[in-house]
C-alpha positions as CSV (number, residue, x, y, z in Angstrom):
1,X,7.2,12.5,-2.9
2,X,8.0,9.5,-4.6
3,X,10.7,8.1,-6.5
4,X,10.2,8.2,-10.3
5,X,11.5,5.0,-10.6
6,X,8.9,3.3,-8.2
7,X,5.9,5.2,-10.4
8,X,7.6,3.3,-13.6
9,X,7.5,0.2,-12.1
10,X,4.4,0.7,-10.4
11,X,2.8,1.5,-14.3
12,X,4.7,-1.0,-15.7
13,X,3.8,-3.7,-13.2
14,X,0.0,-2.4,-13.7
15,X,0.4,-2.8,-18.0
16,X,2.1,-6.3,-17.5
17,X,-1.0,-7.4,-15.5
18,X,-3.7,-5.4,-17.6
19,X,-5.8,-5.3,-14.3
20,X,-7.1,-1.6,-15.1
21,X,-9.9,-0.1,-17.1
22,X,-10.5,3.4,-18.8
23,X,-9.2,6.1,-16.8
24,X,-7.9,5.8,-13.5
25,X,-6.0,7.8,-11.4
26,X,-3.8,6.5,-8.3
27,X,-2.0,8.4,-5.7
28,X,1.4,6.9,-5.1
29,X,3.0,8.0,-2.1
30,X,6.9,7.6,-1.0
31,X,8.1,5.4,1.9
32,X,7.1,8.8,4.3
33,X,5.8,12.5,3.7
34,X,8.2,14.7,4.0
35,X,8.0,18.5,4.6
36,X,9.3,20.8,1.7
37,X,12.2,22.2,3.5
38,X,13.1,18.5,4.1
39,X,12.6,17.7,0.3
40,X,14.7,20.8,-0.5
41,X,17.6,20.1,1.6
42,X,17.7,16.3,-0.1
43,X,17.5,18.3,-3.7
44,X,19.7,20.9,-2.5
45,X,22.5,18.6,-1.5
46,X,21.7,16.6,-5.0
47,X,22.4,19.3,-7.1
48,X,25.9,20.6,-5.0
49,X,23.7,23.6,-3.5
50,X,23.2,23.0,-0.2
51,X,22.5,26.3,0.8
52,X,19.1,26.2,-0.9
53,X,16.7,26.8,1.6
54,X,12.6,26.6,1.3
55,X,10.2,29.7,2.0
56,X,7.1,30.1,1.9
57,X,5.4,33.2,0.5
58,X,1.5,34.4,0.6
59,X,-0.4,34.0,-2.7
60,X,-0.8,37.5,-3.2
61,X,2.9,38.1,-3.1
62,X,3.5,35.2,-5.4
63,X,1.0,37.4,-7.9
64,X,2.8,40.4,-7.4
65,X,6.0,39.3,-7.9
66,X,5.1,37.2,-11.3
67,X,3.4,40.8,-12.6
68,X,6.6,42.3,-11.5
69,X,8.7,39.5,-13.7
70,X,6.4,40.7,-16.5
71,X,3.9,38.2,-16.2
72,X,0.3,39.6,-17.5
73,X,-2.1,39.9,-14.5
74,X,-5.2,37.3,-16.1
75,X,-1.6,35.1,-16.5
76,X,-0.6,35.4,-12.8
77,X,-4.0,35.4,-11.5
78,X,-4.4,32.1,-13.3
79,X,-1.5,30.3,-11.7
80,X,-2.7,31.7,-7.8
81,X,-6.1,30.3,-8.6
82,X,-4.7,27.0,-9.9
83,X,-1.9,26.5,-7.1
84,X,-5.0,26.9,-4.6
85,X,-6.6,24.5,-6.4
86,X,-3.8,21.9,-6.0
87,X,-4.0,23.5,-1.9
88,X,-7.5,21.9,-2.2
89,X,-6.9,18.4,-3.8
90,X,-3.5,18.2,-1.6
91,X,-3.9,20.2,2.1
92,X,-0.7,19.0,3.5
93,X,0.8,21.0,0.6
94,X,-0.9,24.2,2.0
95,X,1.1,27.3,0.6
96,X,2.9,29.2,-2.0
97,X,6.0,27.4,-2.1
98,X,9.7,28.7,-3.5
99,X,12.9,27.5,-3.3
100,X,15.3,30.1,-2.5
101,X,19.4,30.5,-2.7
């Protein structure tokens, strides 16, 4: 995670010195990973809920339960095939991932 003030002054600092070209795409990272259920306790205490907690549910059930919100099937099936493509691009971020409280 990273701070969305350090990605504005990263883009800014980048547009100031025009030392870019076309497209390009840069992975900023915070001063240290940190683990979701560390990431939810610092958002849950930020929002005055600090009895949010993090699970982690299996795919399929993530599908399930978005057909059971009334989500269409090719709908839900689309967003399990495109959080396992994030899985892919980002493995440390392995899982379907809730917040729960």
């Amino acid at each position: 995670m990273i701070a969305t003030r350090d990605v504005g002054d990263y883009a800014a600092q980048r547009l100031l010195d025009l030392d870019f070209s076309g497209k390009q795409t840069r992975e900023l990272l915070g001063e240290r990973d940190l683990s979701m259920a560390e990431a939810t306790t610092i958002i849950a205490r930020g929002i005055g809920k600090p009895d949010l907690r993090y699970e982690q549910f299996p795919y399929d059930q993530v599908q399930q339960v978005l057909e059971q919100m009334g989500m269409r099937p090719t709908k839900a099936a689309g967003v399990h095939r495109d959080v396992q493509g994030d899985q892919r691009r980002c493995p440390r971020c392995a899982g379907a991932a809730f917040a729960a409280g």
